[in-house]
N, C-alpha and C positions, 0 to 999 in steps of 0.2 A: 673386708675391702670397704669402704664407706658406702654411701646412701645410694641409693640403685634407681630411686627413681626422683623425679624432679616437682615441686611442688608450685611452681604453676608454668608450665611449655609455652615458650612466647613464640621459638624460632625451632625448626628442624632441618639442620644440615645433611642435605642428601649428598654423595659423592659415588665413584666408579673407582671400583680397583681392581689391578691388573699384577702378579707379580708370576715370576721367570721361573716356579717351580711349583712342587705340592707341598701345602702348610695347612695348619690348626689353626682354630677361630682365634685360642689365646694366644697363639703366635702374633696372629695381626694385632691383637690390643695390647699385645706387651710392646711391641715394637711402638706402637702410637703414641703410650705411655714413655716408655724411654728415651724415644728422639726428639719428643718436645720437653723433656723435664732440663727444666733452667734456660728454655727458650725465649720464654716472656715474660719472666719474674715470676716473682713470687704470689703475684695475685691472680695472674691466668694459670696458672699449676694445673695441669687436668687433674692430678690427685688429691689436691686441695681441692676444688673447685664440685669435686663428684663427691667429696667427705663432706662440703658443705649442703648438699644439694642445691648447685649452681645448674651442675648439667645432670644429666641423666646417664644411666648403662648405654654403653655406647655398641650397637648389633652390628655386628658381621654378618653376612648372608657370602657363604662361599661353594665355588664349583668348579670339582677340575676339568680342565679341559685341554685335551692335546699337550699333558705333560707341565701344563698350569693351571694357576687359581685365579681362578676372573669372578668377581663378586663384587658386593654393595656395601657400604658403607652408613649408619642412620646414626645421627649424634643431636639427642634431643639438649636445649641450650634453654636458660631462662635469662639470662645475661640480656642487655641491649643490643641493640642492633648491629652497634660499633664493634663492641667486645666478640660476638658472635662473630663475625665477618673474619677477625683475627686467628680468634681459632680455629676458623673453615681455613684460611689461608695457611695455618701452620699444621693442618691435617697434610695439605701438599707437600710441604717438608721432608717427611717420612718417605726415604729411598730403599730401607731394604726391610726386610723381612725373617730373621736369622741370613741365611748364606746366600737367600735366594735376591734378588732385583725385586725391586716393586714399584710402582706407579699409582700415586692417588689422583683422581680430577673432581672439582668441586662441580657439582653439578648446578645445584641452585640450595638457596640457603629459602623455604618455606617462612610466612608470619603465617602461623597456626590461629592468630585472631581472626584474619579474614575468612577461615571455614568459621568460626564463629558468628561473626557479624554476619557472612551469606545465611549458618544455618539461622539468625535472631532475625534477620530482613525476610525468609521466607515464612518463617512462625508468624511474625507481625503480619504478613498481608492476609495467612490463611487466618488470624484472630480479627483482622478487619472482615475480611468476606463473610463471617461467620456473625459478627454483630451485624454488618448491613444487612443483612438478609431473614436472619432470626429477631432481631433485636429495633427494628429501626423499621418501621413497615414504609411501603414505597405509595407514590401518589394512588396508585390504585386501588391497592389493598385500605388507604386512608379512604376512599371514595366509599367500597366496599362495605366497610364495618359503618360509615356514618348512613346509607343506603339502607342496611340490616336494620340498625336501630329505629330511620323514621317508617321503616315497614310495620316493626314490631309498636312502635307510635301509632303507628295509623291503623292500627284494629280498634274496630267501633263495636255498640249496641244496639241491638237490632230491635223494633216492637215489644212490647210493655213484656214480654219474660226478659228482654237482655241479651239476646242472643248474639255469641263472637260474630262477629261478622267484616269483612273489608267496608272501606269507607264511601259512603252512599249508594247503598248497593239497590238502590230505588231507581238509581239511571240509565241501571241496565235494564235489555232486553232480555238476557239471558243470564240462569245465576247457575252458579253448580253448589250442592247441597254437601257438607261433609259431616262429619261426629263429633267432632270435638274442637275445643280453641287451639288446639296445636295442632290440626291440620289447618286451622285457617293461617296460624301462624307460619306455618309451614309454605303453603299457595302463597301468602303475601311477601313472602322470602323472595318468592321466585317468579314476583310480578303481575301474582292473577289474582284480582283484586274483587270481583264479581260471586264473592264466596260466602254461604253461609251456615253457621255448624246447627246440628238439633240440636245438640246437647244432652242427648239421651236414648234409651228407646221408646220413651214416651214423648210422639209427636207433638210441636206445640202448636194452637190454631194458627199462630204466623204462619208455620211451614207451609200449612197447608192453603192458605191466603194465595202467597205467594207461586204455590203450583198452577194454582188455577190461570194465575194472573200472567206468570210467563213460563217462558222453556227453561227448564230444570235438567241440569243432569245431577245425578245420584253418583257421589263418586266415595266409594268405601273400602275398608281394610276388607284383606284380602284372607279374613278371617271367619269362626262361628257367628262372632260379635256383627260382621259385616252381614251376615245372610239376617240378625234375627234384625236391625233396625232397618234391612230394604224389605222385610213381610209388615213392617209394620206402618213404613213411611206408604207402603201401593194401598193398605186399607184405607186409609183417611187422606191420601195427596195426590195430586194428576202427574202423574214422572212420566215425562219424552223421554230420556237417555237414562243409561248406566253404564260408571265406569266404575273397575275394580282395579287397586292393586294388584301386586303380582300376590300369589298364594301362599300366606303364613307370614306377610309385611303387611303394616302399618301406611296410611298416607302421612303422619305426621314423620316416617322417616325417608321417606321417596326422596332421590336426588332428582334436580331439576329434568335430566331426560328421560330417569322414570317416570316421570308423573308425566309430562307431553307426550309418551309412546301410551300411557294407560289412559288419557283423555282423547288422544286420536285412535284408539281401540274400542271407544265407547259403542254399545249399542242401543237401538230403540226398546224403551221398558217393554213393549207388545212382542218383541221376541221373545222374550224370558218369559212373559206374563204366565204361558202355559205351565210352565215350570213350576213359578211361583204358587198358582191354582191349586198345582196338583198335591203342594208339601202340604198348603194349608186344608184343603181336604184331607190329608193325614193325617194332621195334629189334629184339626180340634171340627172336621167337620163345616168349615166354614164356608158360605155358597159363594158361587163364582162369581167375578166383577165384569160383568162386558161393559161396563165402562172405560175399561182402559181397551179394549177393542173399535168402539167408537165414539169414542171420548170428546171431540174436538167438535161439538156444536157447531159452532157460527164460529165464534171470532180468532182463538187460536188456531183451527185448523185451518180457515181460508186465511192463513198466510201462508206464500210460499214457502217449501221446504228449502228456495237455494233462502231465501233474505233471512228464514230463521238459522241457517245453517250459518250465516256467514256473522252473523249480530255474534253468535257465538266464539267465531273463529276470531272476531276481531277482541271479544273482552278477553277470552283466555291467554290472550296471546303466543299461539302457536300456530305453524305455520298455514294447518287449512283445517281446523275442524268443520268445514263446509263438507270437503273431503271424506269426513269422517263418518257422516251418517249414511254414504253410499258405501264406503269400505267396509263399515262395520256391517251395513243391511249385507254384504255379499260375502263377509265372513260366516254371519249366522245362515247364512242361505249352504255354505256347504258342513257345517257341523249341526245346522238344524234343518233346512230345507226351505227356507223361510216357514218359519213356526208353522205352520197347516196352510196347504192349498186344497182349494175345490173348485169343485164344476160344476155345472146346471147344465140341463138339457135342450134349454132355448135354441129353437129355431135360428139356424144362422142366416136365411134370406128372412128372417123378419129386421133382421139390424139392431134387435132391442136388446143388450146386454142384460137390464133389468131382469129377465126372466131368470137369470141363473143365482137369484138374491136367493131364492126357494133353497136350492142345491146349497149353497154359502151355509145358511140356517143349520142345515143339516147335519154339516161337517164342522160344526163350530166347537171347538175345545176336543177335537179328534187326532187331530195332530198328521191329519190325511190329504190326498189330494186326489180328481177325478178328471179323467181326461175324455172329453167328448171329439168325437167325428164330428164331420163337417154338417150332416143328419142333424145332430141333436142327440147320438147315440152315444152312452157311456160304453169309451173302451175300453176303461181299467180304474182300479181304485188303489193308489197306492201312500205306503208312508214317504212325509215330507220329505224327510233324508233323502230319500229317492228321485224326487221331482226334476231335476234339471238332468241327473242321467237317463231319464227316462223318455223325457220331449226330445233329448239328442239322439234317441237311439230309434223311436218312433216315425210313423210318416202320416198323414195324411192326418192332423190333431186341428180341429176345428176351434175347440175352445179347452180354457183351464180356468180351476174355479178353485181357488185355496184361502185357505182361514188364517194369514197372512200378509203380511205386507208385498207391495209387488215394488220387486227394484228394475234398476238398470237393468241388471244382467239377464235378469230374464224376460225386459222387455225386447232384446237385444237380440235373445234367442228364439222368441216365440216370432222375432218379426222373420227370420232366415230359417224358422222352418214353415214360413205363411200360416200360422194361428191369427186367427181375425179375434177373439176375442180373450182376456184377461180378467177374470173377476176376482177381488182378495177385499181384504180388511180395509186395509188402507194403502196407498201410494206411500213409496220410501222417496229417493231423491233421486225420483227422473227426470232430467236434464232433457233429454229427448225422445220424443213422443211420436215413434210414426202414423203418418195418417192412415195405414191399411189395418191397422190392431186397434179398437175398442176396447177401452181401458173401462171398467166397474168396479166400485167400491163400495160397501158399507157404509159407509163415515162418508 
């Protein structure tokens, strides 16, 4: 029979047929075929025209129904528009069907190019969306990359070793110490400029210049690497704070709210210090530093804990490292207790908190805390861990005396369970002082 299919479909004739009994598919094609042959000449012929691959096989879709055939008609055409239209019209032509009546209606005559140009016009916008977005970066993302790059510009060198460091990091009040030039790279990425790396684990005398000279946080991988350069920077440097990465990462690969949740997590280096003590008493035998217990002479320590807190909170730029030295003191106060509390036995109608320095001495690198009656009588000796469930659970506690820092929260407590006196290490970052508790410090 000639060519079956059509080599390129411009137009498809959809129609309804209807005929007044039961027939075969080639029933309907033979009748189509013969009632149009010598209808249109010799050059609309459906059987020329399908030998040429003009049109296509022409389907039938048939179904009886109540004693008829009611079905579809699909007659694929490559002709013009004109030519097609002809043929749909001489499809209606066709009245019978062998013996049976029939009826064809042209339904609509399809241009099979506009599903084309639909499906080319939805391609094109999904290949636009795909360059704007991948390919074409937007104001922001141009801000962004030019931002990276004068960050990664603006890493200086620091005192005669060279060290990575952010740009004049002399102006600041407060600097945070890290390991290497890609964590500084890293911190300058993401605005915190105030940074400067060892570059080893061998201390360089800047470092340690520098400790003396301002508040330092210590902020290190959250690795072996990280424990062996904070034993090494407490031997030779004055470190206020520590912060770590999370456990088994890197600070040169911290996203920006890792590293603000692990700077606002930092703690006071005198919490840990005990810690610290005790390894290096394991390794190699080394004597203890009560320097970082009262370390702060004259001039760093008599400044406020809020102005050092907030110098810092403002270079690093997050929201309150001010916040952070109280948070942090009352984090290590419930997984350490604050590092060692103790008590002295002074007279409490003498008013003299001095007295309980003796008692302080005694419990120093103990990791203990002793709680005296209103007397001057020790009512119990307990470890740190224990200290704030212990005042809460006790009554009648006249004084406490611990080898620690004293924060908020337990100036806060000792006031609501009437403790008139507090002796520790040092004061952390209390805000408010009531007048009925005598605060004593070491330092």
């Amino acid at each position: 029979m000639g060519k079956t299919y059509v080599d390129t479909v411009k137009y498809l004739v959809y129609a309804d047929l209807e005929i007044g009994g039961l027939v075969e598919k080639p029933d309907v094609v033979g009748a189509i075929f013969g009632q149009t042959e010598g209808l249109l000449g010799d050059e609309l012929d459906l059987r020329e025209l399908q030998k040429n691959g003009r049109i296509g096989r022409i389907e039938v879709d048939l179904q009886p129904r109540g004693g008829k055939s009611i079905g579809k008609i699909n007659l694929p055409s490559s002709l013009d528009m004109i030519e097609t239209s002809v043929l749909a019209a001489a499809l209606e032509s066709v009245d019978r069907v062998g013996p049976c009546e029939a009826k064809i209606k042209i339904l609509k005559i399809e241009d099979t190019r506009n599903v084309k140009r639909k499906a080319v016009i939805d391609r094109a916008k999904d290949l636009l969306r795909t360059m704007l977005k991948d390919e074409i970066p937007d104001s922001k993302e141009i801000s962004e990359m030019v931002r990276q790059e004068v960050k990664i510009a603006e890493i200086s060198e620091y005192g005669p070793e060279k060290l990575p460091s952010g740009p004049n990091v002399d102006r600041f009040d407060s600097l945070i110490i890290v390991e290497g030039r890609a964590d500084v790279l890293n911190l300058l990425k993401n605005d915190v400029n105030n940074v400067v790396a060892v570059g080893g684990a061998n201390v360089p005398k800047t470092i340690a210049k520098l400790c003396r000279e301002k508040e330092v946080t210590v902020f290190l991988d959250g690795d072996r690497g990280g424990d062996i350069i904070l034993r090494e920077l407490s031997e030779v440097a004055d470190i206020d704070f520590v912060a770590r990465a999370p456990t088994g990462k890197e600070v040169e690969e911290l996203t920006r709210k890792e590293m603000i949740k692990c700077l606002r997590a930092r703690v006071p280096y005198d919490e840990i210090a005990g810690n610290t003590r005790k390894e290096g008493d394991r390794r190699g035998g080394r004597e203890e530093r009560p320097v970082h217990l009262a370390r702060h002479p004259a001039g760093r320590s008599g400044r406020p804990d809020e102005s050092r807190s907030s110098n810092a909170s403002s270079q690093l730029d997050i929201p309150s490292i001010g916040d952070d030295q109280q948070a942090g003191a009352q984090a290590v106060e419930q997984q350490a207790a604050p590092s060692a509390v103790s008590s002295d036995s002074a007279p409490v109608s003498s008013g003299d908190g001095n007295g309980y320095l003796k008692s302080l001495a005694e419990l120093e690198n103990t990791l203990k805390a002793r709680l005296y009656d209103k007397q001057g009588t020790v009512l119990n000796e307990i470890p740190v861990r224990d200290l704030i469930k212990s005042i809460s659970d006790m009554q009648d506690i006249g004084a406490v005396v611990f080898d620690g820092i004293i924060t908020q929260r337990l100036v806060d407590l000792a006031e609501k369970k009437g403790i008139a006196t507090l002796v520790g290490v040092k004061t952390g970052n209390v805000f408010r002082r009531p007048g009925s508790i005598q605060i004593v410090t070491k330092a």
